[in-house]
C-alpha positions, 0 to 999 in steps of 0.5 A: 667621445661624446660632446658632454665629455669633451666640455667636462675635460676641457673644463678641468684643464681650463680651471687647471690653467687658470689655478697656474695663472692665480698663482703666477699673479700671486707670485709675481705680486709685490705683496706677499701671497706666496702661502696662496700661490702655491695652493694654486700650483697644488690645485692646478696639478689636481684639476689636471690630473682629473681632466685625464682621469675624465678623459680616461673614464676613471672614477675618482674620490673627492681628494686631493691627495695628487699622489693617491691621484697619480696612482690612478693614472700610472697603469693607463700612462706609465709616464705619470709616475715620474712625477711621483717627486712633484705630487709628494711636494705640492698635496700639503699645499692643499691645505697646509697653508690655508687656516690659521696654525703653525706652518711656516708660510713658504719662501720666494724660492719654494713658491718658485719650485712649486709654479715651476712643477705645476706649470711641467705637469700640466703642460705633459697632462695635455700632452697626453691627451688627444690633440683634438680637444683643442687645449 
């Protein structure tokens, strides 16, 4: 693996973390930010997930649907499917919570769940990925 890739998937799963980080602040907060926290845990999930589609050569579409994301992943890593539950749980927080509109913003144990599944998910992308990208 060339250099220039090696950087653009260390990239991703470096912003992946630091999304994981904005939302354990935000969390963590005794202000109430968990709307925003759990866009991070959605966004952490997605920008992981693209550091392995990276690493795998696989082109993706500007999205962020985590589950139509998943789906890339399966057929080169069987073990992304377990985690259809968590993608089908965070995509809405893309969006769901950002404009102004109806939706009720999440409580303190939904922003709970949602760190706790991006913080798995992104710890087993790592996992899957060679050792020597030092992540």
């Amino acid at each position: 693996m060339n250099e220039a890739k090696r950087d653009e998937i260390r990239q991703w799963l470096i912003k992946s973390q630091r999304d994981l980080g904005a939302a354990r602040l935000l969390l963590k907060s005794e202000e109430s930010y968990l709307d925003i926290s759990v866009y991070h845990c959605q966004q952490a999930s997605e920008k992981a997930i693209k550091g392995y589609l990276t690493y795998q050569d696989v082109l993706f579409q500007k999205t962020h649907n985590l589950v139509a994301l998943l789906a890339l992943c399966i057929p080169l890593e069987p073990g992304f499917g377990e985690w259809r539950a968590m993608a089908i749980k965070l995509t809405p927080y893309a969006t769901e919570f950002r404009y102004p509109g109806e939706a009720v913003a999440p409580g303190q144990s939904e922003a709970d769940q949602a760190f706790e599944m991006a913080v798995a998910f992104v710890k087993f992308v790592i996992q899957v990925l060679p050792p020597d990208l030092g992540l």
